[in-house]
C-alpha positions in Angstrom: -4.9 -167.3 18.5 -2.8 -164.1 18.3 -2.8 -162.2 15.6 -0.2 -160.5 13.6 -0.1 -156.7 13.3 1.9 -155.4 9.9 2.6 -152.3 11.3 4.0 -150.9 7.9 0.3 -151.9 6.4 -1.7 -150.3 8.7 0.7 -147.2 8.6 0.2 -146.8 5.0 -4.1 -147.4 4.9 -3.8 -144.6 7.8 -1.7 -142.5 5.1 -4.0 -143.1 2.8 -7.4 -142.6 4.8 -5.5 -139.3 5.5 -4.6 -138.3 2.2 -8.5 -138.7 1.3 -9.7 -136.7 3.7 -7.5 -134.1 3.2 -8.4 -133.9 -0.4 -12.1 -134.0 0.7 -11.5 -130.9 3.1 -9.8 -128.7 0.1 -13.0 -129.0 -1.5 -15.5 -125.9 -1.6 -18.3 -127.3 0.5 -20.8 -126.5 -2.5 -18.4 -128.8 -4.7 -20.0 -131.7 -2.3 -23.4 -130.1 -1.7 -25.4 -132.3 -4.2 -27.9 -135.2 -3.0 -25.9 -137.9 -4.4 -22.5 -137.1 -2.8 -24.2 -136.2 1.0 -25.7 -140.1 0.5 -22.1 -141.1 -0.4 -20.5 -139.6 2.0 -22.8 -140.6 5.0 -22.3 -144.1 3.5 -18.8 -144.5 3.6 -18.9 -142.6 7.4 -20.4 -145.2 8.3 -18.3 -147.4 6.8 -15.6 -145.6 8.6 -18.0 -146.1 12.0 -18.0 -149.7 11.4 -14.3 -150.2 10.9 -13.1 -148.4 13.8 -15.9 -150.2 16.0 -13.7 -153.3 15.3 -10.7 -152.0 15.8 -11.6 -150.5 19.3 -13.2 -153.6 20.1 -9.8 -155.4 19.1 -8.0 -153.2 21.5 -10.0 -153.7 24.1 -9.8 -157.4 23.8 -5.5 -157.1 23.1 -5.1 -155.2 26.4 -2.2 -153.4 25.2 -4.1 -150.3 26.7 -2.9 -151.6 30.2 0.9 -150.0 29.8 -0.4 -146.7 30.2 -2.7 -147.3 33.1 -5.6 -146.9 32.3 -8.2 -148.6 34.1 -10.2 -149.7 30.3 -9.6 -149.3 27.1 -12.7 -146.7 27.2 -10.9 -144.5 29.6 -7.8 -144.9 27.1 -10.3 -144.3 24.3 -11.7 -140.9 25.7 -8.5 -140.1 27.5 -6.4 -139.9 24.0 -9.3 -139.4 21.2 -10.8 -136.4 23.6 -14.2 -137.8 23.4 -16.5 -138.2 26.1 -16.4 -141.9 28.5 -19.6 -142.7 27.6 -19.2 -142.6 23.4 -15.8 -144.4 24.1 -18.1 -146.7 26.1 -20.0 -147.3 23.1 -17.6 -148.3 20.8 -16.3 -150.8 23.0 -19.5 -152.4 23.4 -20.2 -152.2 19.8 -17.3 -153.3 18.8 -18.1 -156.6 21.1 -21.2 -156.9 19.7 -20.3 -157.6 16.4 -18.8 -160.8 17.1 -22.4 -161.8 17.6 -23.9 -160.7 14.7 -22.3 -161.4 11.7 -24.6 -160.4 9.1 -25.1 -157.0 11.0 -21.0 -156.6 11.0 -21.1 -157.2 7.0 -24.1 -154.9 6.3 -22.6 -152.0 8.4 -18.8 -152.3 7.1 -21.0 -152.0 3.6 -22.5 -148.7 4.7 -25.9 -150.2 4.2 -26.8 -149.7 7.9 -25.6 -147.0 10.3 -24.6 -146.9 14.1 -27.9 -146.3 15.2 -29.3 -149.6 13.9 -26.6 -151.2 15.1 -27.1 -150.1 18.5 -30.6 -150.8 18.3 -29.9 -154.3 16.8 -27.4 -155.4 19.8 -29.5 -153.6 22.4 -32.4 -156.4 20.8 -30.5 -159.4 21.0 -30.4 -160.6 24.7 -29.9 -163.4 26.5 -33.8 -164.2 25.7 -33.6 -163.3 22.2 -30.6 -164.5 20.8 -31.6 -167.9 19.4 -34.9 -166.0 17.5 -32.2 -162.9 16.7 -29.9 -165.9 14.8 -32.4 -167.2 13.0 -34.5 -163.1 12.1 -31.0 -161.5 12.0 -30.4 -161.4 8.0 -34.5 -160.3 7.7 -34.0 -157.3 10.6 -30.8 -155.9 8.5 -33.1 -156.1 5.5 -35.9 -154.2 7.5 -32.3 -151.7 8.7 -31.5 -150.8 5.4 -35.1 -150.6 3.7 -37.1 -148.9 6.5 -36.9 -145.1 7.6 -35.5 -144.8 10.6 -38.7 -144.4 12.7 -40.3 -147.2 11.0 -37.7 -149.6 11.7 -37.7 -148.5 15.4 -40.8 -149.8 15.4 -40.7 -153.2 13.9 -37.8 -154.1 15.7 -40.3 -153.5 18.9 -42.7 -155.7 17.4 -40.4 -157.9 16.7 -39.1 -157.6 20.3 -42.5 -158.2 21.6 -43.0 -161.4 19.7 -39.3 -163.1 20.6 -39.5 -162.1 24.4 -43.2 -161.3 25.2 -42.7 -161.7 29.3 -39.6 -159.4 28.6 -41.7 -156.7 26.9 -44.3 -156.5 29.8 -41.7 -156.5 32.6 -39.7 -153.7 30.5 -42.9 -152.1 30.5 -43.5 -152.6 33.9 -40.2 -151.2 35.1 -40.9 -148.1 32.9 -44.0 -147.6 34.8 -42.5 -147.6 38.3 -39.8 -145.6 37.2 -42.5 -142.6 36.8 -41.2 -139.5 38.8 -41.7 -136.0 38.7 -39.5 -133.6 41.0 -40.5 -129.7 41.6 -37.9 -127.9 43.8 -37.4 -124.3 44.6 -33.9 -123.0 43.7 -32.2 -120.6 45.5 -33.5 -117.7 44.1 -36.9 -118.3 44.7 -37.5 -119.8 40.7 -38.7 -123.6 40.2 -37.3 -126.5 38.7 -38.8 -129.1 37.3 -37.9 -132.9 36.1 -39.8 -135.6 35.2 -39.8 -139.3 33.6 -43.3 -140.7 32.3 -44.4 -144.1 30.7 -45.1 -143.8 27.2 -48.9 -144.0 28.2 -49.1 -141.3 30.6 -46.4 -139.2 28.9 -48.3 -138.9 25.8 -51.1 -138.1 27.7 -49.3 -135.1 29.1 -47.9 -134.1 25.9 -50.9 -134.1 23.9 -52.6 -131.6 26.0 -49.3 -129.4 27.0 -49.2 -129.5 22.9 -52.8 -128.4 22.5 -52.0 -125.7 24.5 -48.4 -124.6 23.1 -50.1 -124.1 19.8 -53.3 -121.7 21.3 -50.6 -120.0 22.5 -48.7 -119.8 19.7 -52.0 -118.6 17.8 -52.6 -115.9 20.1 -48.9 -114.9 20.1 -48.9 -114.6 16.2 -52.0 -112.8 15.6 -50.6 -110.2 18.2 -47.4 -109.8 16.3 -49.9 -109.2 13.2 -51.3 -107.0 14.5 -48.8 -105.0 15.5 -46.0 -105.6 12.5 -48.7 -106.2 9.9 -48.8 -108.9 7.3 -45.0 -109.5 7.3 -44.8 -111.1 10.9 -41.9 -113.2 11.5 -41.3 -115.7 14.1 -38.8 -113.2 15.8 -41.6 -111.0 15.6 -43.4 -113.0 18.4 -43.3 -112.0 22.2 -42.5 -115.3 23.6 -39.8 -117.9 22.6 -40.4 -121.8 22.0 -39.4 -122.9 25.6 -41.3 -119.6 27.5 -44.8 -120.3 25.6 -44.6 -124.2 26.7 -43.4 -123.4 30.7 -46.4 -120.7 30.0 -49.0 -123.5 28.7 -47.9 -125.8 31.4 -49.3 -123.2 34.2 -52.3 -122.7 32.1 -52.9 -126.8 32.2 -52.7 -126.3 36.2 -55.1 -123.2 36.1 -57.5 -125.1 34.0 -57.2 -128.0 36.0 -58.2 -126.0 39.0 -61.1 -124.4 37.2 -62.8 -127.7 36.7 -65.9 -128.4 38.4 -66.1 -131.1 41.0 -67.1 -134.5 39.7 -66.8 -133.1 35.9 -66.3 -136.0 33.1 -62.5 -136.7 32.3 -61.7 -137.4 28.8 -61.8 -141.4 28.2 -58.7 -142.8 26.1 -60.2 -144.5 22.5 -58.7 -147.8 21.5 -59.2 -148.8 17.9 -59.2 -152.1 17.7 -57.5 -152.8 13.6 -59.6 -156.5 12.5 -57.7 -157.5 9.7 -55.0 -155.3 9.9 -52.5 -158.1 10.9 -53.0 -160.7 8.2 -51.4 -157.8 5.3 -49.2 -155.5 7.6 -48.3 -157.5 11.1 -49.3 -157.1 14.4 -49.8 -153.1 15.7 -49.9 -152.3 19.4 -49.0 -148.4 19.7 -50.2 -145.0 20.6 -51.6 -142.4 18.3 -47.7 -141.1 18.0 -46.6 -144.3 17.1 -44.9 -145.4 20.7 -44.9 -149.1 20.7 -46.5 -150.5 23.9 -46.2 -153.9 25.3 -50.1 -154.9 25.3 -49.8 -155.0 29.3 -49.7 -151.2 29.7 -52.8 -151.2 28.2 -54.7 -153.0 30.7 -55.2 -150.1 33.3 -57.1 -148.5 30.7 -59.4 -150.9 29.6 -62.5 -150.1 32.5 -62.5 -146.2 31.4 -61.6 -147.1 27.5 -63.7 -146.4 24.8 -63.5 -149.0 21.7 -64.0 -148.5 18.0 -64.0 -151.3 15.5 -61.7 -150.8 12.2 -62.5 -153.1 10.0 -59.8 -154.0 6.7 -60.3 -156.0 3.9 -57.2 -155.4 1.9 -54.0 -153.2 2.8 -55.5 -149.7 2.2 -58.9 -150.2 2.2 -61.6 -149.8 5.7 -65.0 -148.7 4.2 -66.1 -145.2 2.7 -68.7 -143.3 4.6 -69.7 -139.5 2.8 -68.9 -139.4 -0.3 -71.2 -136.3 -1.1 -69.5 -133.8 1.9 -66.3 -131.3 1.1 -64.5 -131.9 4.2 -63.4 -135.3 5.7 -64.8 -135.9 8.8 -66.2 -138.7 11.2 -65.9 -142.1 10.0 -64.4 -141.6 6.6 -61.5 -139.3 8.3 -61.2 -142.2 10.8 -60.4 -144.7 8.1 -57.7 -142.1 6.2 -55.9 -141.3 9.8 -56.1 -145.7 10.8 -55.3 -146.5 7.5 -52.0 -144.1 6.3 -51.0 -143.2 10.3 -48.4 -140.8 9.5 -47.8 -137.6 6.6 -47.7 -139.2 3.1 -44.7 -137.2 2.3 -41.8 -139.5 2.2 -39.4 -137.6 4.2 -41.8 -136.3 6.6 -43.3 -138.5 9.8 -45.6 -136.4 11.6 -48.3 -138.5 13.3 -51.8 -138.8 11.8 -53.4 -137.1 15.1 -51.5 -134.0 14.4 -52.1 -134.0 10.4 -55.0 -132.8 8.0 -56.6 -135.1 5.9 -56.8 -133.8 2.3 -57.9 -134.8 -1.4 -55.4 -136.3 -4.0 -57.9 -135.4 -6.5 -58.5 -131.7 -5.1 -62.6 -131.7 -4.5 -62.3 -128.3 -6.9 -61.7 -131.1 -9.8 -64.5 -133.3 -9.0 -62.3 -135.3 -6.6 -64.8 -137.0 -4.2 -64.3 -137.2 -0.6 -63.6 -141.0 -0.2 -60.8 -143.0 1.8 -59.3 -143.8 -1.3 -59.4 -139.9 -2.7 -58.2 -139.1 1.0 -54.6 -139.1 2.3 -53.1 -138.0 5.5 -51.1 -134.8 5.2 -49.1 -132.3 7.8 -49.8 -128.4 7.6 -46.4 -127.8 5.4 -46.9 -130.6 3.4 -50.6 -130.4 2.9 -50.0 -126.0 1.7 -47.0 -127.1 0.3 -48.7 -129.3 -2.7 -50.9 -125.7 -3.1 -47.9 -123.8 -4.6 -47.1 -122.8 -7.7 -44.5 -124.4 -9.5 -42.1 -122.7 -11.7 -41.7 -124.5 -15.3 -39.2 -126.9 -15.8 -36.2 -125.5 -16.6 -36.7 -122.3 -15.3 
């Protein structure tokens, strides 16, 4: 069916779009710099996202992009919009998407979902998915527009894992023989290095390149006290961000090479969550909350250690030392299991790299239980320790 374009219409919604925009520039950015408006305006961009998504899409199909010679309407796209092939690319393919998911179209031309879940969303529905992605699709917009960001990454995993299971694995699969690492020698006699890693075995390197950044970092800052004083800035320090990890990548090799023959290598620890799936769904992930298919697991299994976790509720293990000031052992365990991430809203550092604190501070008879014990990141956990200034002040 060939549709009619009212070129006077569109000429005057463009004017107006325009006209708004250039009211919306006039502005004194601190006339907009108020938590309401930033939500507002990131709502109606992506309103604005959605609309011309369409539109390109529409172009694409129309083929009125042909006249000018271009080989696709992305190369038109990038070629007159200056952007680069690939984001034109995008759009395109967005735009085409759409027609396949009609509740995801509606919720993102309302601004209740942005790009990125949309990408996420059409990147999930495949040829294997698409009669369970009909049927879940108005329940995985409601999971778009409810969830952080991070945590709807990770149910739509789950959720890919349950509608395509031999899908997950062989994705997994493909990830693992697509492993690589590449060390060359340039030119001048420096190195340069590239790598791609599972989420296994990359986490496996990160944690211990990480554990090492930050004893570097240690040493680097109580050098700059000592030299500065007190008032030690991170400017202050003698090696940037990217020097200290190249730096605590050679010290992994060094220490690798001081290790005796035949020495004990850490084990990995699988916690095995009973209960956990009847109140808060199925969890296969790693400690920084990767979602694994439960095949990439396997390899691991003859070297594993296992610890039970037992729930009977949806924030409750079991205590273990209530008289102690720290948390530690079991009862720590149950915190980390339990909350997973910071319990600051905004903030999703992983449990593994958090401290686990009092709500009731112990200093006010607050005993050191799971449920007195929350998971907490270093700013957020000092943070709480501040004084606040008076309301009103």
């Amino acid at each position: 069916m060939a549709v009619v374009v009212d070129a006077a219409v569109t000429q005057s919604v463009t004017g107006a779009l325009v006209g708004v925009i250039d009211e919306l520039a006039r502005l004194d950015p601190l006339a907009l710099a108020d938590g309401a408006t930033i939500e507002a305006l990131h709502r109606q961009l992506e309103r604005l996202g959605a609309v011309t998504a369409r539109a390109v899409a529409g172009f694409d199909a129309g083929r009125t992009w042909e006249t000018s010679g271009a080989r696709t309407a992305s190369a038109w796209v990038s070629w007159r919009c200056h952007v680069p092939l690939a984001s034109a690319r995008r759009r395109v393919q967005l735009g085409r998407a759409l027609r396949h998911m009609p509740a995801v179209e509606a919720a993102w031309l309302a601004g209740d979902i942005g790009e990125p879940h949309v990408g996420l969303l059409a990147a999930a529905r495949t040829p294997a998915t698409a009669g369970h992605f009909e049927r879940d699709e108005a329940m995985l917009v409601a999971l778009a527009g409810d969830l952080r960001h991070h945590h709807f990454v990770r149910a739509l995993a789950y959720w890919s894992q349950r509608a395509d299971p031999d899908g997950t694995e062989r994705s997994a699969e493909d990830r693992h023989h697509e492993r690589s690492l590449r060390m060359s020698s340039t030119f001048g006699g420096a190195w340069a290095l590239n790598g791609l890693f599972d989420p296994v075995n990359g986490s496996i390197v990160a944690e211990v390149l990480n554990k090492l950044d930050d004893e570097l970092f240690e040493a680097d800052w109580a050098r700059a006290k000592a030299r500065v004083g007190e008032g030690a800035r991170v400017s202050d320090l003698d090696r940037a961000p990217a020097q200290r990890r190249a730096d605590a990548l050679v010290e992994m090799a060094r220490r690798a090479m001081a290790m005796p023959a035949g020495a004990r290598l850490p084990e990995p620890l699988f916690s095995v969550l009973v209960g956990y799936e009847t109140f808060a769904g199925r969890i296969c992930e790693l400690a920084n909350a990767t979602v694994v298919a439960p095949g990439a697991l396997v390899g691991w299994l003859d070297r594993a250690w296992v610890e039970r976790v037992v729930f009977d509720g949806p924030s409750r293990v079991t205590d273990v030392g209530v008289r102690q000031r720290l948390f530690t052992g079991a009862t720590r365990r149950a915190v980390e299991q339990r909350d997973r991430e910071c319990f600051h809203e905004t903030c999703d550092v992983p449990a593994q790299d958090c401290e686990v604190d009092h709500i009731v501070p112990w200093s006010e008879g607050g005993p050191t239980t799971q449920a007195n014990g929350r998971v907490a990141c270093g700013f957020h956990n000092r943070e709480r320790h501040k004084p606040r200034p008076p309301p009103g002040a």
